[in-house]
N, C-alpha and C positions, 0 to 999 in steps of 0.2 A: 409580488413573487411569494410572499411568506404566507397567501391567505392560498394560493395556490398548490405549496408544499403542504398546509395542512389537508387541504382535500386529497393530495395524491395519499397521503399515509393511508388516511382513513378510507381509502377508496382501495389502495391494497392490502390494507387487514380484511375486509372483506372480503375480497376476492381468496385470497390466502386462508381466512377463516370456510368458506363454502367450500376451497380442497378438503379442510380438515373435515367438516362434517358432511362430507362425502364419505370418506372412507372411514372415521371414527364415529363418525353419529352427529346429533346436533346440539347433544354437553355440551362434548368435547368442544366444538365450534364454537359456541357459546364463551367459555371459558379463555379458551384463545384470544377471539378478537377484546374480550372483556379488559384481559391481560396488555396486546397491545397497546388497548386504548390509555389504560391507567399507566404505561410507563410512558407514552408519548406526553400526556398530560403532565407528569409528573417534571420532564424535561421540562415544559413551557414553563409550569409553574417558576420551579429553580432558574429560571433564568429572569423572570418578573424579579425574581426578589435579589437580586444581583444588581439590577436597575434601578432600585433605589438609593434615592440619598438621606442622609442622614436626616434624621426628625420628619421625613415623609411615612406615610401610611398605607400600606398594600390595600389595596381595594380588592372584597372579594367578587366571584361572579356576577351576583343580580344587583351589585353598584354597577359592574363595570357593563353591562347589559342596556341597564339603563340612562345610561349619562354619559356612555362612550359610543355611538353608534355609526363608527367608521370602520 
């Protein structure tokens, strides 16, 4: 369910982003979904790091890319 919900976000920032640069142009578009993106990201992160326990180490991206492939 949770690989699910991230497709739906990311699939209606787009969709939401092409209204925007529809009518404001394709910055503006641009800018928007960019925005989306980094505060949805921003959520994941802050919750990875909630989930750790003490004396463990956040892994960042191209660890977790490659040694995590579920």
């Amino acid at each position: 369910m949770n690989r699910f919900q991230q497709k739906l976000v990311i699939m209606l920032a787009v969709f939401v982003g092409s209204l925007v640069g529809l009518f404001r142009g394709n910055e503006a578009r641009q800018k928007w979904v960019y925005k989306i993106k980094s505060r949805y990201e921003d959520k994941r992160q802050m919750a990875a790091k909630k989930t750790l326990q003490p004396g463990e180490v956040m892994l960042d991206d191209i660890e977790l890319a490659a040694f995590h492939k579920n």
